[in-house]
N, C-alpha and C positions, 0 to 999 in steps of 0.2 A: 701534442703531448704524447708519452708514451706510456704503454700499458705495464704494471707495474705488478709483478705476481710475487708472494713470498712465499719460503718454502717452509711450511710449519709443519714439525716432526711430534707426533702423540709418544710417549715413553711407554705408557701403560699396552696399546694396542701393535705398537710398530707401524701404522699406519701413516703414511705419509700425505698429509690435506695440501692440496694448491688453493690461498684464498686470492680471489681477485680481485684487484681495487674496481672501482664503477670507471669507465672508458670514460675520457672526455675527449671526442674532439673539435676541433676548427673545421666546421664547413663553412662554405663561400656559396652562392648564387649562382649562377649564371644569368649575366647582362642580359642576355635574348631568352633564352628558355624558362628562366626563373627556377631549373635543378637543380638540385643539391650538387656541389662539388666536395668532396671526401677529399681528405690529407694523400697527396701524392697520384691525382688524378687531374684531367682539366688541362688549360696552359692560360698565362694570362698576356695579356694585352696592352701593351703600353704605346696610348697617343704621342702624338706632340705635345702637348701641354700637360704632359706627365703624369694623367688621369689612369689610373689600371684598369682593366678591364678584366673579369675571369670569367671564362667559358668553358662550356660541359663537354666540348665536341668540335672537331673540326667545322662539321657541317655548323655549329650555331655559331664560328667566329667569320667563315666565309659569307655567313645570309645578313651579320650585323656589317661587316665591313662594304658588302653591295647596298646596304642602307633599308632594307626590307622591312617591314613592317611586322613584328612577331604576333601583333594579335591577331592577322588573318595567315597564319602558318597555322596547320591544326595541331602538330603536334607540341605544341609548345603549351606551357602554362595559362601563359595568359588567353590565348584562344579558350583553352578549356575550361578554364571559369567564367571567360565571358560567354559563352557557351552552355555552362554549368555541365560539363559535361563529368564522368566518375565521380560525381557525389554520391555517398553512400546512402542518406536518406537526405529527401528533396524537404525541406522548413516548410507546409503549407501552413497559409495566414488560417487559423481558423476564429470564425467569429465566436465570441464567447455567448453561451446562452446565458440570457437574463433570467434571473431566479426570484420568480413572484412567489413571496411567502402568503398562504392564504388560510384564511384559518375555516375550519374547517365543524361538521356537527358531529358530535358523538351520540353513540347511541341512546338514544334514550333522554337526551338533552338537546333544545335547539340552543345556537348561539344566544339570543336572548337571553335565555336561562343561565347560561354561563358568566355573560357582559355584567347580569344582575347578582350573581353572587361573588362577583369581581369587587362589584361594587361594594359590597355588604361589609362592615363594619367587624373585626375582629371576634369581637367580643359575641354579638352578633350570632356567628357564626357555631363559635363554640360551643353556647348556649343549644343551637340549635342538634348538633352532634351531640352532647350531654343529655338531651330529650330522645334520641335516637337510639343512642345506649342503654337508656330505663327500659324504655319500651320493648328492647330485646330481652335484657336479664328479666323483666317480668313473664314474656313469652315462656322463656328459660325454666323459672320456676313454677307456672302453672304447667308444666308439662313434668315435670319432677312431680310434682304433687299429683296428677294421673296417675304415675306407676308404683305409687305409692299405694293410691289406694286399690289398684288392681292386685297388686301383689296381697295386703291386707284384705283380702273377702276370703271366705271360707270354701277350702277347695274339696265341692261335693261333686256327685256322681255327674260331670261333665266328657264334656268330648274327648278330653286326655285320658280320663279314665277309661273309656271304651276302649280306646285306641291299645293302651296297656294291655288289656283284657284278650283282647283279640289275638295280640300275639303271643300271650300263652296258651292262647288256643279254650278258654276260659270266657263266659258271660259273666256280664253282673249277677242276673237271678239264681247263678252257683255259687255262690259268693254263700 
């Protein structure tokens, strides 16, 4: 097939675009080498019994028609893959590791402890967090009720008052 270009004209810019369709063509093999043969490249080969043949190169129709064998020619195809030879990256089998999930202690808990509150009954449970929560708001509010009553005592001639005192340069007993 033939490559097929239109010639599209912009009015706005004067600009003249070439768009080009996508190429398609017929390439062939070659019987001995296994290369690509391109449109108008090659020659082919026709038996007796009317089989074609198409070949990349004189040299690969002289080497098939003396009957040689192209997997030990090196330069051919099939050498070089049985060969493996210009592969980009070589496929190594790699074994896959086995992944042992294993459970494991955290801090401050052994597995035990965890297996048994696995075990432990919903309700159970919640109960038990709901007692854990008193127990802090209470913490909570006796320490509220401390600075209550710190703040509520009568603020006499204490360590803040010296402190005061000193930096106007000032004792209590001139007071």
């Amino acid at each position: 097939q033939m490559c097929i270009r239109d010639r599209v004209s912009t009015q706005s810019t004067g600009v003249h675009h070439y768009l080009k369709s996508p190429i398609v063509m017929k390439t062939e093999l070659c019987v001995f080498s296994q290369h690509k043969i391109y449109p108008g490249h090659g020659t082919i080969f026709v038996l007796k019994d009317a089989k074609t043949n198409h070949f990349s190169s004189r040299k690969a129709r002289q080497l098939f028609i003396a009957k040689k064998n192209p997997r030990v020619i090196k330069w051919t195809l099939f050498y070089r893959r049985q060969h493996k030879k210009g592969q980009a990256e070589i496929k190594k089998v790699r074994k896959q590791k086995i992944v042992i999930h294993k459970q494991r202690d955290y801090i401050g808990a052994s597995m035990e402890s965890i297996r048994q509150r696995r075990l432990q009954k919903p309700e159970v449970r919640k109960a038990a967090t709901q007692a854990a929560l008193r127990e802090i708001k209470k913490k909570k509010e006796k320490k509220k009720l401390e600075k209550k009553d710190v703040k509520t005592k009568p603020a006499g001639a204490g360590p803040k008052d010296k402190r005061i005192f000193q930096k106007l340069g000032k004792t209590q007993k001139g007071r």
